[in-house]
N, C-alpha and C positions, 0 to 999 in steps of 0.2 A: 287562917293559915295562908303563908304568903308564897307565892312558885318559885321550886327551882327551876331555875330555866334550863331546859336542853338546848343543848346545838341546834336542832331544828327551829326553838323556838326562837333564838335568836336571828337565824337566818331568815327566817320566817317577817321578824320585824324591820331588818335591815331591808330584806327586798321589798317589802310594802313600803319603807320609806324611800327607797329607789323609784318604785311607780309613781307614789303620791311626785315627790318632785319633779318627775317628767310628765307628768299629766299637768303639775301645777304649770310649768312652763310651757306646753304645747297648749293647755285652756287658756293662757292668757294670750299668748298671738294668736290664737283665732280670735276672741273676744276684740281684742283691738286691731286685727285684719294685717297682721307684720309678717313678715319672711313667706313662706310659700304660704299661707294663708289672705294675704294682699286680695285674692281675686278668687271668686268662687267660680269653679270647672262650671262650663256649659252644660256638659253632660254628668252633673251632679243635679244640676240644677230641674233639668227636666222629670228625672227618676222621685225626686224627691220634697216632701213637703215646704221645703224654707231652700227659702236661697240665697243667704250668708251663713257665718262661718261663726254669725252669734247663739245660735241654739246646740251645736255641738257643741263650741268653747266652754257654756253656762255646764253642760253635762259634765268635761273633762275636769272641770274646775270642782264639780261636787265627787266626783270619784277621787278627786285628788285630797280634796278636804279627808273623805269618809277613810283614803290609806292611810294620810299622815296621822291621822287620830289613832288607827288599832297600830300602826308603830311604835307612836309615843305611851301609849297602854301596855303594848308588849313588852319596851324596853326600862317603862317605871320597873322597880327594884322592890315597890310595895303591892303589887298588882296582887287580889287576890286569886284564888284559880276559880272562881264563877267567872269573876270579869274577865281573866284569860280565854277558859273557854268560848266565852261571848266573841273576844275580839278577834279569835279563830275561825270560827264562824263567821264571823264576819266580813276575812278575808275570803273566806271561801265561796260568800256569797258576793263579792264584788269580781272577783276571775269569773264566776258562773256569768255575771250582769256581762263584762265587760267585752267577754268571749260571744256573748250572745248578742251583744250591741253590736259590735265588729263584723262579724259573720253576717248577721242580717242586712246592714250594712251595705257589705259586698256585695252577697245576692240581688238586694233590691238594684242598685246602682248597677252591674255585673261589671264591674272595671275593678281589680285591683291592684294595688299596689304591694312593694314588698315590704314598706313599713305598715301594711294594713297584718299579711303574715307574719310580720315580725311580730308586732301586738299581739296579734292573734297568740302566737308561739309563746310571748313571756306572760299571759294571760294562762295558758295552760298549764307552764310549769308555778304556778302564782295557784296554780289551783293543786297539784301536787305536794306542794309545801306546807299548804295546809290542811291537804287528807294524813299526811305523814306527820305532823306536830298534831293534829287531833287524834291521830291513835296512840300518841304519845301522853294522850293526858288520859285514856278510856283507860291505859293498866291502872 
């Protein structure tokens, strides 16, 4: 049996695919050290175990993989609903990671930024969207 898709669910896959590609383009300028990533902060540097901008990049690059994937699940047209619900879950288990990456983050460092709360913020409605499409698959 193959999902009708709700609204939710769609929206659901659209903004996973919105993270996945900004996470894919902000892991690749850390990775190769471009735009504000060029120069690792001094006072990053001391708080925290590594000091370039290659072992976040390598992470943003694997959240960005693990989005684009339950997008491209989401918006196949033959998805079954186990694998639905998997990929639902699985968004909701990457807003949990990535909200918790972020936040810990900040504390460790105590410096933040507003694109660290920006994150922060589209992390938690990323987490919303999928408590709301997974109670939409429980009826």
């Amino acid at each position: 049996m193959y999902v009708n898709k709700t609204s939710t669910t769609k929206i659901l896959a659209i903004y996973d695919l919105l993270i996945g590609a900004t996470l894919l383009l902000i892991g690749l300028m850390m990775t190769l050290g471009k735009g504000d990533f060029a120069v690792f902060p001094e006072a990053y540097a001391a708080s925290l175990p590594y000091d370039s901008w290659l072992l976040p990049g390598m992470i943003s690059l694997i959240f960005a993989v693990l989005n684009l994937f339950n997008a491209f699940a989401l918006l196949n047209k033959r998805i079954s609903m186990e694998r639905a619900r998997k990929s639902i879950l699985s968004s909701i288990f990457l807003a949990v990671a990535l909200f918790v990456l972020l936040l810990g983050h900040a504390l460790i460092v105590k410096i933040t930024f507003n694109a660290f709360v920006q994150i922060i913020a589209l992390a938690v409605f990323q987490l919303f969207i999928g408590f709301k499409t997974f109670s939409e698959f429980k009826k």
